[in-house]
C-alpha positions as CSV (number, residue, x, y, z in Angstrom):
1,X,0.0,0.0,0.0
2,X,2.8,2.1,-0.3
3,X,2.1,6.0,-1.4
4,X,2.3,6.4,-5.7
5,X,2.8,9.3,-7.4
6,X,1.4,10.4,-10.8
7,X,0.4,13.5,-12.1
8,X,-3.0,14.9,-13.6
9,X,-1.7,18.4,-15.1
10,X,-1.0,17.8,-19.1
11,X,-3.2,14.7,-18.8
12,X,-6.8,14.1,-20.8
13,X,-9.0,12.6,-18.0
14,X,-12.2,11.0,-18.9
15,X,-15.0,11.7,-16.2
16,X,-18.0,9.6,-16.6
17,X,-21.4,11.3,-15.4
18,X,-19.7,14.4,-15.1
19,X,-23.2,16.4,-15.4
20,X,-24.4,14.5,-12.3
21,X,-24.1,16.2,-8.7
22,X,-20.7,14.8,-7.6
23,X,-19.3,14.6,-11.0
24,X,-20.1,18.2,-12.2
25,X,-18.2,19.1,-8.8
26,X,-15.2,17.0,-9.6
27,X,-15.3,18.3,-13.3
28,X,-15.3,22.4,-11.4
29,X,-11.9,21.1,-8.7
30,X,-10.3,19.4,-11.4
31,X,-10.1,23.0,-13.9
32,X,-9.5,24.8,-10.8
33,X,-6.7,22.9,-9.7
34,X,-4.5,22.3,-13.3
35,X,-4.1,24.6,-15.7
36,X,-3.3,22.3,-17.9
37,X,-5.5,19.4,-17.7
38,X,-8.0,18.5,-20.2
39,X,-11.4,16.6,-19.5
40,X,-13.9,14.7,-21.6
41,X,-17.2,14.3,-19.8
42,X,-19.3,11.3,-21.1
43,X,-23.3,11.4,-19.7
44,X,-26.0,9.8,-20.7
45,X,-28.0,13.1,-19.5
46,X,-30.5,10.8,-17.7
47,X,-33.0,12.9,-15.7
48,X,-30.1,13.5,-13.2
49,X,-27.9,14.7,-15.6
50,X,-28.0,18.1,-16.0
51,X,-25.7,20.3,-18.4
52,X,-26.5,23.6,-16.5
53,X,-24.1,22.5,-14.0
54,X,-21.2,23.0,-16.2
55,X,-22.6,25.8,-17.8
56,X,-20.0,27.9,-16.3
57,X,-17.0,26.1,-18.1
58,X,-18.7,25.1,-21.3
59,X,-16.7,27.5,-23.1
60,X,-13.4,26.6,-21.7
61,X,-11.3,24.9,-24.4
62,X,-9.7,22.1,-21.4
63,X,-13.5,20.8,-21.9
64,X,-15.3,18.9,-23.7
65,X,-18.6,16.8,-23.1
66,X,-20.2,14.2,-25.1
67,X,-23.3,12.9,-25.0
68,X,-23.1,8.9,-24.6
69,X,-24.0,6.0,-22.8
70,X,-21.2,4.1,-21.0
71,X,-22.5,0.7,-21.9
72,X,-21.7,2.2,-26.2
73,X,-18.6,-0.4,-26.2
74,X,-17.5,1.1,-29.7
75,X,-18.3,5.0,-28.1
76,X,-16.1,4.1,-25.0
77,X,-13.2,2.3,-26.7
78,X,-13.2,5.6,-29.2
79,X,-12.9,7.9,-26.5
80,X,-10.2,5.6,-24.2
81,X,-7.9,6.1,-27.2
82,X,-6.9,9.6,-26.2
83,X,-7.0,9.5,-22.5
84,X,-4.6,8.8,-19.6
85,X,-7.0,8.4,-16.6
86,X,-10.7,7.4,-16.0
87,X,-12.7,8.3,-12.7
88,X,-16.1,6.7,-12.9
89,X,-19.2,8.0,-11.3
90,X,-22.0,7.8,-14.0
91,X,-24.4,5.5,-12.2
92,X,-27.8,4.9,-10.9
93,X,-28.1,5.9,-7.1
94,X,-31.1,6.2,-5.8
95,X,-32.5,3.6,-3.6
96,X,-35.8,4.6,-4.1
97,X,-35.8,4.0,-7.6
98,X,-33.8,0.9,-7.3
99,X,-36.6,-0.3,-5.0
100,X,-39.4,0.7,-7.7
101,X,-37.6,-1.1,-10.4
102,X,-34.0,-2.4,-10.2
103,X,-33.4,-3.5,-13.5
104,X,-31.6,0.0,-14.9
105,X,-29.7,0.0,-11.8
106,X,-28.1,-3.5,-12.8
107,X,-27.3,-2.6,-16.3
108,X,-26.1,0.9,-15.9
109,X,-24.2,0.0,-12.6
110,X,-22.8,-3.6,-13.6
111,X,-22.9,-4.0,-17.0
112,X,-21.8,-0.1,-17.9
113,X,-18.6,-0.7,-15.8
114,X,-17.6,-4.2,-17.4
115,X,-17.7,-2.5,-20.4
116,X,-15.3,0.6,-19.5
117,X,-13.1,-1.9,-17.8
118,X,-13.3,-4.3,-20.8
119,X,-12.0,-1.3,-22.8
120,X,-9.6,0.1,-20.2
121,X,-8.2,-3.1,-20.3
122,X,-7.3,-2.9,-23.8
123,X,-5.6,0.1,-23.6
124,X,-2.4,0.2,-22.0
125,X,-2.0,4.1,-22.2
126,X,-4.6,4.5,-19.7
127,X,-2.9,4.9,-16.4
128,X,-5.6,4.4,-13.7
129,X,-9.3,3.9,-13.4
130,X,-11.0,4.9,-10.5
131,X,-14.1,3.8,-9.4
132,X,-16.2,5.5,-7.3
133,X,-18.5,2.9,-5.2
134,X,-20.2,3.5,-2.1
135,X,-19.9,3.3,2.0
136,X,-23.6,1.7,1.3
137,X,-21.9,-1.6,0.0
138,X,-20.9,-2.5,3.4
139,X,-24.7,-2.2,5.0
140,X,-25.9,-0.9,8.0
141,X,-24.0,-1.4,11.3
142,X,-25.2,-0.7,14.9
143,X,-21.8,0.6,16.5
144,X,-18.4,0.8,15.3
145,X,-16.7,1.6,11.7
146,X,-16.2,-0.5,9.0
147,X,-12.5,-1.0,7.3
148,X,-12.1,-1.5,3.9
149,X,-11.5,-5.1,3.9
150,X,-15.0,-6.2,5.8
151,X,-17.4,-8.5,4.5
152,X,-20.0,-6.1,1.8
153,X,-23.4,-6.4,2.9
154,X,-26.2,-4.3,1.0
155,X,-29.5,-4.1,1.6
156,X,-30.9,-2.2,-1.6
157,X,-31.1,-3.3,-5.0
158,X,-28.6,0.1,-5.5
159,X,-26.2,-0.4,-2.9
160,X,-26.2,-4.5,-4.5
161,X,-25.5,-3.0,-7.8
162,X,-22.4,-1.3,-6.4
163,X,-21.5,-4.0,-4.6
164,X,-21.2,-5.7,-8.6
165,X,-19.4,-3.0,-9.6
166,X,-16.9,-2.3,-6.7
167,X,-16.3,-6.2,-6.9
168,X,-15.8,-6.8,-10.4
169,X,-13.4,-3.5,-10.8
170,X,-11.1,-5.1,-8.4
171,X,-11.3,-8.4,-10.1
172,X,-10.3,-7.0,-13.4
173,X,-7.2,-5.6,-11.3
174,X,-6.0,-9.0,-9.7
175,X,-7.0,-11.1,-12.7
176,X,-5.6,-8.9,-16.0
177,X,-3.5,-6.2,-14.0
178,X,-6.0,-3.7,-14.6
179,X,-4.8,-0.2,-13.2
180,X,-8.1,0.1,-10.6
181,X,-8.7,2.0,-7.4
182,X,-11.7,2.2,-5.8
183,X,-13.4,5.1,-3.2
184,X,-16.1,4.0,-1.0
185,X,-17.6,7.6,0.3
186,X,-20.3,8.4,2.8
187,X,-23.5,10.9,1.7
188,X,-22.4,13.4,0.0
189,X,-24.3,16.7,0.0
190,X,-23.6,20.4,-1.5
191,X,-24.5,22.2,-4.8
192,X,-25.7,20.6,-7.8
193,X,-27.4,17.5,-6.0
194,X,-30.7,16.5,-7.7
195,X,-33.6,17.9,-5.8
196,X,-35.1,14.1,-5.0
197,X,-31.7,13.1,-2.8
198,X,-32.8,13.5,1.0
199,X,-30.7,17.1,1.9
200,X,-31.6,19.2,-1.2
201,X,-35.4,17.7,-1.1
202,X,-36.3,19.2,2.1
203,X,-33.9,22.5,1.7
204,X,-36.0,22.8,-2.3
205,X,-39.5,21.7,0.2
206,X,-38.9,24.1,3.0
207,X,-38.7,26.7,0.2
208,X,-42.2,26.4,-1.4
209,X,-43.4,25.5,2.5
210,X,-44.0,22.0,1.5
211,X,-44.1,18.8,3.3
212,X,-40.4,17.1,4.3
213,X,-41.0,13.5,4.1
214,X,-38.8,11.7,7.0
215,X,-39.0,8.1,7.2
216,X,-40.0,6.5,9.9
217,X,-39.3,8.4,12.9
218,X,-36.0,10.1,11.3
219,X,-33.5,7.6,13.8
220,X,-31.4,6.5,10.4
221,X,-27.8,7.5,11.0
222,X,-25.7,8.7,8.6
223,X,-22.4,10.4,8.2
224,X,-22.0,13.6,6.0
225,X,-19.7,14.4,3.7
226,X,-19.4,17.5,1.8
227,X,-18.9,17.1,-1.6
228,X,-15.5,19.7,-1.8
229,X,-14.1,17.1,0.5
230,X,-14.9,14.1,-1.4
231,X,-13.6,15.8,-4.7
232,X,-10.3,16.5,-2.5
233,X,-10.2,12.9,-1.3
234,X,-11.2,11.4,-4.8
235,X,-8.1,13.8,-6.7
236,X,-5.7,12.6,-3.9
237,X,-6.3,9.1,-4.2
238,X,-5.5,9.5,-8.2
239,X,-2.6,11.3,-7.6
240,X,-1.0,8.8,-4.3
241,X,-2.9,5.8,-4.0
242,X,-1.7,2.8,-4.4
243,X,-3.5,0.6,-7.3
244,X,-5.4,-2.4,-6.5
245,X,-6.4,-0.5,-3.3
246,X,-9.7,0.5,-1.4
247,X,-10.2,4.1,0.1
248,X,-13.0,4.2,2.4
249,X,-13.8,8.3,2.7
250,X,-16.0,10.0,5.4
251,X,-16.8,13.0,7.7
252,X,-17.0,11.0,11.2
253,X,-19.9,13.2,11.7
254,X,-22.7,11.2,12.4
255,X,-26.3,12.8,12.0
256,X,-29.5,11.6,12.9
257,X,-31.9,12.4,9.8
258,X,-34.5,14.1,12.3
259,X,-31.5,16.4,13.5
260,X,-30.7,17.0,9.5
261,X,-34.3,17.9,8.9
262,X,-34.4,20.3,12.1
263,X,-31.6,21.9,11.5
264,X,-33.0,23.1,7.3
265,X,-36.0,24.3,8.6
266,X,-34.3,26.3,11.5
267,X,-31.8,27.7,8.3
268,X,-34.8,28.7,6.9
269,X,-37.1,30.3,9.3
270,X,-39.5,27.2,8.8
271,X,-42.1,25.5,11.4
272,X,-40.8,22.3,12.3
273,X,-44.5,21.3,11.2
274,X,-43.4,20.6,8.0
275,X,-41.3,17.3,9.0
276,X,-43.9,15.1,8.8
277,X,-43.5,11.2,9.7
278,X,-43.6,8.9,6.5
279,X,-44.0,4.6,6.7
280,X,-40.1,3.6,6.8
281,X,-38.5,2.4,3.4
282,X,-38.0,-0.9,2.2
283,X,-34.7,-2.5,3.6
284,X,-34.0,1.1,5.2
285,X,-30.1,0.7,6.7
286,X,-30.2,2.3,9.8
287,X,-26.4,3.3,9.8
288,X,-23.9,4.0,8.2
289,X,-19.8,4.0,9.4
290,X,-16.5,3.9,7.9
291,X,-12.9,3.7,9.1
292,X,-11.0,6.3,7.3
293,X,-7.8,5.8,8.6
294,X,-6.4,4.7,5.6
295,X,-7.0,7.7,3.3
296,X,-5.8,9.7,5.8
297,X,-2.6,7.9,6.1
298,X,-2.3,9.8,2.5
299,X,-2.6,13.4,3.9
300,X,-6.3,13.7,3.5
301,X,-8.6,15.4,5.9
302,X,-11.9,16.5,6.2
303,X,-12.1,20.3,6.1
304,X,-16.3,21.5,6.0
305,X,-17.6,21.0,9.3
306,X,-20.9,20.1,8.6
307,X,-22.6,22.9,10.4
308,X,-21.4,25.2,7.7
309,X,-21.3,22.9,5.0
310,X,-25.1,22.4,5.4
311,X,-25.7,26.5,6.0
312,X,-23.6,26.6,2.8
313,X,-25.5,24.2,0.8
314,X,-29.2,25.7,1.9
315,X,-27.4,29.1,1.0
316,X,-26.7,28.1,-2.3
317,X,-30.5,26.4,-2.9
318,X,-31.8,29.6,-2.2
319,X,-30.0,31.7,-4.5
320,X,-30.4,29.2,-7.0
321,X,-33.8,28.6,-7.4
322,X,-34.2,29.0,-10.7
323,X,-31.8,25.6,-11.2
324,X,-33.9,23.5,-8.7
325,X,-37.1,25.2,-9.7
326,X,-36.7,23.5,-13.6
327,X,-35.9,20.2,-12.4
328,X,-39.3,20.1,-9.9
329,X,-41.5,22.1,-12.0
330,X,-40.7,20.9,-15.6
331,X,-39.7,17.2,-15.3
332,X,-42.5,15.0,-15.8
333,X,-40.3,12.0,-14.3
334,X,-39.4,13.7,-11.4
335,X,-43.0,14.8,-10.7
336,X,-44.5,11.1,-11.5
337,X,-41.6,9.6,-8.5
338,X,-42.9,12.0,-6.3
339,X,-46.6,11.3,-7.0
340,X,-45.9,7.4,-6.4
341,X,-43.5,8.1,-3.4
342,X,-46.0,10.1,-1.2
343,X,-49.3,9.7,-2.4
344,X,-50.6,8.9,1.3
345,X,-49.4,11.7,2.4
346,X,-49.4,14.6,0.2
């Protein structure tokens, strides 16, 4: 495990599901950070994927996107042909949806990452491909923290399609020397995050003084990560770790989701009214834990207390309304979910 060292600057980097909310992130560090790096963003543009995220940086000549699906063997295999490095997060990731039908979730998640390691594989130039997985692959856990190396677990038909993923990247690394790494981060939250994802749902809710539907009685435990400091962790672990490795990445700042929920509606000057108690979802993990001792053995650390991470992020919803206001108001898919998720309640 000992540290590597490569370099990103003067590199063409392919992002997959780079107009998704942690992608477009990574897509803004990475042009911040080198000068001299160039990225090719390859999205499906799925109802999460969302092009006004980059709009800032559309123009900038380091950048290009193109429109594609990652299971296009001939599409990927072009594209591989001119890049050095891969970091993978197109995917399907809500549990929700994977619970309504899980059968896109196990194509896009699975067989869409066979086929970019099939083509990595054939093409020696490509330095590294890092996948980005999930601490949900592990399953809930009463007390304690898991480490990389423990048994995976899920629950959902999403964090199960991971699990396929995560697992078959690192067999294509022992079996034909494939150059994989593998992140395993907590929730994320921050700008950009599709308004149906917990955090941005009842921030976007509060807003129009809407109902925030907490399952159960809000007890789930999770740990909160800001998405700068997964982006940090992500580019570090490209740059120094070791391949053939596993990098779990959290906070250690465990939240209760009822605490989450009170908190946004005291941000925003809302009744706590609006919480409002919801029947529990299917195969609900109750917590989430990871030991992060190992990235931080490569110099990372957590630098958003999530305090003002989360005043930052409800900030940031309501300046921009106008982005979350077209998703809820204009996507007929979104609106359908949400009419099948909460019917009882509504």
């Amino acid at each position: 495990m000992g540290k590597e060292s490569r370099t990103l600057d003067g590199k063409t980097i392919l992002v997959t599901g780079g107009a998704g909310f942690i992608g477009s992130n990574f897509i803004h560090f990475l042009l911040a950070k080198y000068p001299g790096i160039r990225i090719v963003n390859l999205d499906k543009l799925t109802y999460a994927g969302n092009l006004d995220n980059l709009s800032d940086v559309a123009c900038d000549i380091r950048y290009e996107f193109i429109r594609g699906d990652i299971r296009d063997r001939e599409l990927v295999r072009g594209i591989l042909d001119h890049v050095q490095g891969v970091f993978h997060f197109a995917a399907e990731t809500h549990v929700d949806r994977s619970i309504l039908d899980a059968g896109e979730f196990v194509m896009t998640d699975v067989h869409g990452t066979y086929v970019l390691l099939e083509a990595v594989r054939q093409a020696p130039h490509v330095e590294f491909f890092l996948h980005v997985s999930t601490d949900e692959v592990y399953g809930s856990r009463d007390e304690g923290f898991f480490k990389e190396t423990a048994p995976l677990n899920p629950s959902s038909p999403y964090s199960a399609s991971k699990v396929g993923a995560d697992r078959l990247a690192y067999a294509y690394h022992m079996t034909y020397g494939t150059p994989v790494m593998i992140v395993r981060p907590s929730n994320n939250y921050g700008p950009y995050q599709y308004p149906e994802k917990f955090i941005p749902l009842f921030i976007t809710n509060a807003l129009e003084d809407r109902p925030l539907p907490l399952y159960g009685k809000g007890a789930n435990v999770r740990d909160w990560l800001h998405v700068e400091d997964n982006c940090r962790a992500i580019e570090l672990v490209a740059r120094r770790g070791a391949l053939g490795q596993t990098y779990n990445i959290g906070a250690n700042d465990e939240r209760r989701n009822i605490e989450v929920a009170r908190r946004i509606v005291k941000h925003l000057g809302k009744p706590r009214e609006l919480i409002k108690f919801v029947p529990d979802r299917l195969g609900h993990d109750r917590r989430y834990a990871v030991d992060c001792r190992k990235i931080k053995a490569l110099g990372w650390r957590c630098e958003v207390e999530f305090e003002d991470g989360l005043e930052r992020t409800v900030h940031w919803y309501v300046q921009n309304e106008s982005w979350w206001r077209k998703i809820k108001e204009k996507s007929a898919e979104y609106k359908a979910f949400y009419e099948a998720q909460y019917k009882d309640w509504k």
